[in-house]
GULO-113415 format. One record per residue (C-alpha): residue in three letters; chain; x, y, z. Coordinates in Angstrom, 1 decimal, always signed. Each point is the difference from the previous one (the first is absolute). Layout:
N
<rec nugu="Ala" segu="A" X="X" Y="Y" Z="Z"/>
...
***
This chain:
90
<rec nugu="Unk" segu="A" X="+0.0" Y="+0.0" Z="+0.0"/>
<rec nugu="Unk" segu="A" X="+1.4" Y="+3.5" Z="-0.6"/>
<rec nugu="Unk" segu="A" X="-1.3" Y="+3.3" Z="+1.0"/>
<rec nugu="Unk" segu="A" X="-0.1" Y="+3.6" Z="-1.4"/>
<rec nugu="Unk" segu="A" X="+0.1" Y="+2.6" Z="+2.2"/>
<rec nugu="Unk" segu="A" X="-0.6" Y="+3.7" Z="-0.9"/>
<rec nugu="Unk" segu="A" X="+2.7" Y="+2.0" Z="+1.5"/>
<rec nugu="Unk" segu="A" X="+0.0" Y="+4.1" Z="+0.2"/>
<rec nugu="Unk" segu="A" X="+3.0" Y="+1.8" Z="-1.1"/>
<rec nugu="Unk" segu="A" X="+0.4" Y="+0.5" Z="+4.1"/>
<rec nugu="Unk" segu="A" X="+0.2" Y="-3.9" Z="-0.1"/>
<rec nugu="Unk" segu="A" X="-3.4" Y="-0.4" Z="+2.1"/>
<rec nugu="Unk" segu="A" X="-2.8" Y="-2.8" Z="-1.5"/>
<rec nugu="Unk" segu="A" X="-2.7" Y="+2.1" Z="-1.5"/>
<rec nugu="Unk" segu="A" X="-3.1" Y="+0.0" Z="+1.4"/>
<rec nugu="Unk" segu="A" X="-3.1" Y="+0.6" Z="-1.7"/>
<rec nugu="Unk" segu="A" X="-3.8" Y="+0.3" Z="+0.9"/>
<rec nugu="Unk" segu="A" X="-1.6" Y="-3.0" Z="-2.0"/>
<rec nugu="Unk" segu="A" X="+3.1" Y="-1.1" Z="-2.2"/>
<rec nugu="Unk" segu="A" X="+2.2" Y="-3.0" Z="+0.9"/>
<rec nugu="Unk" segu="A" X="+3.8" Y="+1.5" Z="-0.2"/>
<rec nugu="Unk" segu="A" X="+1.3" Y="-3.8" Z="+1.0"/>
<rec nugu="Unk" segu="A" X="-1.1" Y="-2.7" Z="-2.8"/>
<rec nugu="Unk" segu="A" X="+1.5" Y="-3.3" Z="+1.0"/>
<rec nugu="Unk" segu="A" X="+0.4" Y="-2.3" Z="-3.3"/>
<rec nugu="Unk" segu="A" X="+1.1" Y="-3.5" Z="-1.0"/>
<rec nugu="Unk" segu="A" X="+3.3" Y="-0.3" Z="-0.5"/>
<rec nugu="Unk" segu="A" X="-0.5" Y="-0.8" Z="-3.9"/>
<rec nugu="Unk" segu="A" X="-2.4" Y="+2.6" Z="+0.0"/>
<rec nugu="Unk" segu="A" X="+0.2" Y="+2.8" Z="-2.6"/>
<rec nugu="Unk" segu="A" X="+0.7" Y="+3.3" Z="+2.1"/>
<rec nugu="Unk" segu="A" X="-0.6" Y="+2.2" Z="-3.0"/>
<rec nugu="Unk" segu="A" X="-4.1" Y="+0.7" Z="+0.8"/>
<rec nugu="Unk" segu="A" X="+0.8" Y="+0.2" Z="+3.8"/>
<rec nugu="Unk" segu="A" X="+3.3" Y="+2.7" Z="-0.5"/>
<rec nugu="Unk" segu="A" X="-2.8" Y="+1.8" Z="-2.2"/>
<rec nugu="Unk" segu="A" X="-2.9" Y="+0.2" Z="+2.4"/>
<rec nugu="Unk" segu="A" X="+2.8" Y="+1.2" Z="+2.6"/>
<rec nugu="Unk" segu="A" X="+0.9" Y="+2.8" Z="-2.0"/>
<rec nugu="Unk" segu="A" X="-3.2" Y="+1.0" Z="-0.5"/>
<rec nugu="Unk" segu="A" X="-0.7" Y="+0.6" Z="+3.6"/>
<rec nugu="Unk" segu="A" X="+3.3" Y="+1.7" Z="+0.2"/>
<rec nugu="Unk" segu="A" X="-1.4" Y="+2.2" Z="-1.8"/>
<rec nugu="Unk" segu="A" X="-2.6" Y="+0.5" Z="+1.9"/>
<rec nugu="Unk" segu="A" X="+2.1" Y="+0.3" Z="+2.8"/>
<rec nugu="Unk" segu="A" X="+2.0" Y="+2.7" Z="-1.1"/>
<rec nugu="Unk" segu="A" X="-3.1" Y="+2.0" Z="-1.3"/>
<rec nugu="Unk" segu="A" X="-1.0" Y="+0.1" Z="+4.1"/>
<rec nugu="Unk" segu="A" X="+2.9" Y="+1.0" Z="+0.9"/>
<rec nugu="Unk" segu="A" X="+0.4" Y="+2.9" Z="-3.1"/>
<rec nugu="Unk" segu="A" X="-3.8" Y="+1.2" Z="+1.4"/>
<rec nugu="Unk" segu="A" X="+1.1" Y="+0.0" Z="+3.9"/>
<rec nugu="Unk" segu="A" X="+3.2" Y="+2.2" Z="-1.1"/>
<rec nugu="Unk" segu="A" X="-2.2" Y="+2.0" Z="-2.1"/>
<rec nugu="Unk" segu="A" X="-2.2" Y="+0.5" Z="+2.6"/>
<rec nugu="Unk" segu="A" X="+2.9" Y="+1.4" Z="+2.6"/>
<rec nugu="Unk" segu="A" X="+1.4" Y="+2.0" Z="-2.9"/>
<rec nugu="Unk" segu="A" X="-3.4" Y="+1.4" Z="+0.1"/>
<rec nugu="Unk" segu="A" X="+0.4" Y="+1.0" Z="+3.8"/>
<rec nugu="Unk" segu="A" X="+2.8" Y="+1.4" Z="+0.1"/>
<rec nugu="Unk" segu="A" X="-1.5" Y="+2.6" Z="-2.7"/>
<rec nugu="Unk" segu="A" X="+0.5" Y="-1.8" Z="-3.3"/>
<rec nugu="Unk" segu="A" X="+2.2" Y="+2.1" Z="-2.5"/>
<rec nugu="Unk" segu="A" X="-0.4" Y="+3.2" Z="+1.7"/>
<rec nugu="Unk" segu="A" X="+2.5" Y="-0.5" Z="+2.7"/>
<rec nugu="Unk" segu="A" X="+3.5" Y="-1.7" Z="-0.1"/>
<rec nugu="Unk" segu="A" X="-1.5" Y="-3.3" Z="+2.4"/>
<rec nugu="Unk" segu="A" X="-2.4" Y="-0.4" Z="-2.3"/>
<rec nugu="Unk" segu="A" X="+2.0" Y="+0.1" Z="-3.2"/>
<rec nugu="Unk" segu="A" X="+3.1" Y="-2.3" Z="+1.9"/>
<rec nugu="Unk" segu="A" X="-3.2" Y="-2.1" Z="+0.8"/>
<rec nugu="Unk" segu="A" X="-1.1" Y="-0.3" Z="-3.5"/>
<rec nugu="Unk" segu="A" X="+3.4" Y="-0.8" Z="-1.3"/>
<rec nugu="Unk" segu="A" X="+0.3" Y="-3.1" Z="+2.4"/>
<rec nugu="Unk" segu="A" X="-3.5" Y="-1.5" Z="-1.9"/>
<rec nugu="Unk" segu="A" X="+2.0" Y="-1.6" Z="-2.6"/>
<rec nugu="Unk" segu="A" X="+1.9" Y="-1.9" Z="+2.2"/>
<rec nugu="Unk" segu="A" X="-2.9" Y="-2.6" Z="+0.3"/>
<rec nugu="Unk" segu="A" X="+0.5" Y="-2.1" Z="-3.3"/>
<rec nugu="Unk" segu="A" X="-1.4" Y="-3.5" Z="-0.5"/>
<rec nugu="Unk" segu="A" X="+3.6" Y="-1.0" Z="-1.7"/>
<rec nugu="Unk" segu="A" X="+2.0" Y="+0.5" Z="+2.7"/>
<rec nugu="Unk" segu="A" X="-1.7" Y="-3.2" Z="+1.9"/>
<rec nugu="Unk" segu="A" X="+1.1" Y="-3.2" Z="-0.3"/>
<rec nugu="Unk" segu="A" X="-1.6" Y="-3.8" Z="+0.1"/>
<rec nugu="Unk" segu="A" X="+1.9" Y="-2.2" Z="+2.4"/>
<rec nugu="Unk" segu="A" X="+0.1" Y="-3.6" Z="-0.9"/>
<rec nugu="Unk" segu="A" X="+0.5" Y="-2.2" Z="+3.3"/>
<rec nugu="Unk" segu="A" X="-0.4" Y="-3.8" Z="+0.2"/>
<rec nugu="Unk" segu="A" X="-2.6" Y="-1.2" Z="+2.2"/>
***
């Protein structure tokens, strides 16, 4: 049995809401529909994470004060290709 893990560019498991970020699998298994469905919701995950920093951008005054603008800048830093798919053996 092997098992993919969706991994943050922290290196923290992914977690969320109503999506399985750990697919276990036969070992003969083809991973390539699994690795797919897991980048998917990192997607998603990063998309949460773009709207939460959006959101404190937003508080701190958005592009009318310097927090807000250093704020805004630090959005892009949530990207979906920076995660990664651990393979472990179960």
């Amino acid at each position: 049995m092997q098992e993919l893990r969706l991994i943050d560019d922290n290196g923290y498991l992914v977690i969320v809401p109503g999506h399985d970020t750990v697919i276990v699998l036969d070992d003969d298994a083809d991973t390539t529909e699994a690795e797919a469905q897991l980048r998917k919701i990192a997607e998603i995950d990063a998309d949460i994470w773009r709207g939460v920093a959006r959101e404190h951008a937003m508080t701190l005054g958005g592009e009318n004060t310097v927090n807000g603008r250093l704020a805004l800048a630090k959005v892009r830093q949530y990207d979906a290709r920076k995660y990664t798919i651990r393979r472990t053996t179960v």
